[in-house]
C-alpha positions in Angstrom: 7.4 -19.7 -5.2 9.1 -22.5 -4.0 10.7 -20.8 -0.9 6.9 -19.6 0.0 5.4 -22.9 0.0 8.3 -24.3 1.6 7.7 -22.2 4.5 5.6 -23.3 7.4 2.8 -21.6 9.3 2.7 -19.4 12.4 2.7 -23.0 14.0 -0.5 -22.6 15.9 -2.1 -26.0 16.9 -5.6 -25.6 17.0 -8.7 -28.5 17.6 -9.5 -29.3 13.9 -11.9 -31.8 12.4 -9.6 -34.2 10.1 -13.0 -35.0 8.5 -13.6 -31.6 7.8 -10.2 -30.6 6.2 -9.6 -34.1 4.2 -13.3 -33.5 2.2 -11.9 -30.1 1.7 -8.4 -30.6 0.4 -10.0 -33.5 -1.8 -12.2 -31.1 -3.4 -10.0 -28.6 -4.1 -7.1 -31.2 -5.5 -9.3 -32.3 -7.6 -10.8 -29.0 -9.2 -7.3 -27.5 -8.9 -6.4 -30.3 -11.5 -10.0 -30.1 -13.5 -8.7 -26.2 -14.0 -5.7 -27.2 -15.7 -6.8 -30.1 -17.8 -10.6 -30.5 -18.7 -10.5 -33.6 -19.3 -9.5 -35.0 -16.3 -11.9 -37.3 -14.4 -11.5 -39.6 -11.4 -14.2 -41.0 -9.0 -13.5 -40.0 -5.4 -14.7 -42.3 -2.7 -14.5 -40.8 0.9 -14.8 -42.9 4.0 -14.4 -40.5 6.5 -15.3 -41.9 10.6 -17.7 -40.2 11.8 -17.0 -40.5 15.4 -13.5 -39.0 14.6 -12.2 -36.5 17.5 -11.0 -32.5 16.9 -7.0 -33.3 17.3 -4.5 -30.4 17.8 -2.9 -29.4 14.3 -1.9 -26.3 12.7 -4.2 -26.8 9.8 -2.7 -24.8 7.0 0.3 -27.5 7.5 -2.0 -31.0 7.5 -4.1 -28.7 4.8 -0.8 -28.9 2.4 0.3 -32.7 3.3 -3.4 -33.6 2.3 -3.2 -31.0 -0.8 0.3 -32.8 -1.4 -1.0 -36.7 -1.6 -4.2 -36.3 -3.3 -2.4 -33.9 -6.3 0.0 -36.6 -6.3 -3.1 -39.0 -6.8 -4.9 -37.5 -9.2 -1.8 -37.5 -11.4 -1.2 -40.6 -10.7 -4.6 -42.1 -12.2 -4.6 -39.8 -15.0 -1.2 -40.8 -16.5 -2.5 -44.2 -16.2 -5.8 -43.6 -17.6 -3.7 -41.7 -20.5 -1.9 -45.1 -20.9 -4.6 -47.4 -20.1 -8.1 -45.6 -21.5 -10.2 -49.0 -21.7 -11.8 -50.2 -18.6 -10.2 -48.0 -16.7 -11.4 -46.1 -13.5 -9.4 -43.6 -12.3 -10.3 -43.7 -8.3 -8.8 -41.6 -5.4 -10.1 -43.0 -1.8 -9.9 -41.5 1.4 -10.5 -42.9 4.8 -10.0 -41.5 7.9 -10.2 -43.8 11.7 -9.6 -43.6 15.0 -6.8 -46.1 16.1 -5.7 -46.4 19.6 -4.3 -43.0 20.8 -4.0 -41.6 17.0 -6.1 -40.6 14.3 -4.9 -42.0 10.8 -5.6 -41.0 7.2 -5.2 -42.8 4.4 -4.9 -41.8 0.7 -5.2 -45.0 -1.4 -5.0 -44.4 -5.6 -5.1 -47.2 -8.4 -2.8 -45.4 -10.3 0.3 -47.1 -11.9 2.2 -47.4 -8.3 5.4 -46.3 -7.9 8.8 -48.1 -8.6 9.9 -50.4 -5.8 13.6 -48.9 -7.0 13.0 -45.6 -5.9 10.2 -46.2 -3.2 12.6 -45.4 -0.6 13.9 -42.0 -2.5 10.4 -40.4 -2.2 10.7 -38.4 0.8 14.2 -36.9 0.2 13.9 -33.2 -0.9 14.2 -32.8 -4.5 13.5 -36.4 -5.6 11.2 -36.1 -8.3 9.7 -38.7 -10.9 8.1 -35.5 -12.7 9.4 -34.4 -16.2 11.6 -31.1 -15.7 9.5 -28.3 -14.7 6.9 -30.4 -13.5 8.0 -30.9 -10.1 10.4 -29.7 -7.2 10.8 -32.9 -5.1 9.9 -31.0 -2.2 6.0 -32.2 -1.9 6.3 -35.6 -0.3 9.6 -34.3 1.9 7.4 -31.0 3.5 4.7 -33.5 4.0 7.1 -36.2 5.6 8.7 -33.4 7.9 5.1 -31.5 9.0 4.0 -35.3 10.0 7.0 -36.1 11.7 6.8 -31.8 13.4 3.2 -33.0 14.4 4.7 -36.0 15.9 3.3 -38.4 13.2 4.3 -41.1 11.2 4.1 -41.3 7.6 4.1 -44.3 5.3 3.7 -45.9 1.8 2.9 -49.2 0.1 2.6 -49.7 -3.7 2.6 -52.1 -6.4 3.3 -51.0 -9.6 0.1 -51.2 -12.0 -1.9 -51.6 -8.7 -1.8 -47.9 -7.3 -0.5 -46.5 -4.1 -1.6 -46.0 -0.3 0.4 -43.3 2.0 -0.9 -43.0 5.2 -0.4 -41.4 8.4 -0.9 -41.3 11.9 -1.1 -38.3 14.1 -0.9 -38.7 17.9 -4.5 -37.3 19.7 -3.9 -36.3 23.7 
């Protein structure tokens, strides 16, 4: 299983709607996690532009980055929820925006942020915070190296107790 989704596309760029795909992958995060624990419930707040232009990507691979960074969101508010029940809104935003000659999306959480420590471990392949069998490590490195393939940058800022933001930036022509 993990070769398989370590494998990447046909590679075929095609003009896709960011907008389109992010409301997507957010949806399906978010049930895919609902499926597995019924109990699980976050508020999603979308702020997607809506004069955003189609820009060249091979979809299936932006499809799994996005499907990477809200999963990791999700989880992220529910293990503080599970710690912090009283007051507590578990919230997942996304925001995509034109900015100069790129389009950028961001994935903010107020989770419990992660570890200035190991902030700068996150995108090696097989660094993973996740109890054994929980994880591969290999999320955040694919979604590092199909930004980077795509001609992107990728990015993070946390505080821990005050959630995390990855964001990245994809070239348009």
């Amino acid at each position: 299983g993990m070769l398989q989704h370590s494998r990447s596309s046909d590679g075929q760029k095609e003009p896709t709607d960011l907008n389109v795909l992010a409301d997507e992958y957010v949806r399906l995060a978010y049930h895919g996690l609902r499926a597995r624990d019924k109990g699980f419930n976050a508020i999603m707040e979308l702020d997607l532009d809506p004069a955003l232009p189609m820009i060249e990507v091979v979809p299936q691979d932006i499809g799994r980055v996005l499907l990477n960074l809200l999963t990791n969101a999700f989880h992220a508010v529910n293990e503080r929820k599970a710690k912090t029940p009283e007051g507590y809104n578990p919230t997942v935003w996304v925001q995509t925006r034109k900015k100069d000659k790129a389009i950028e999306l961001t994935v903010r959480d107020n989770g419990g942020g992660i570890p200035e420590e190991i902030r700068d471990k996150i995108f090696q392949p097989f660094f993973t915070t996740k109890p054994t069998g929980q994880g591969t490590g290999l999320g955040l490195s694919l979604s590092y190296d199909i930004i980077k393939a795509h001609g992107g940058e990728m990015r993070v800022s946390s505080h821990e107790d005050g959630g995390s933001v990855f964001t990245f930036k994809i070239p348009t022509k």
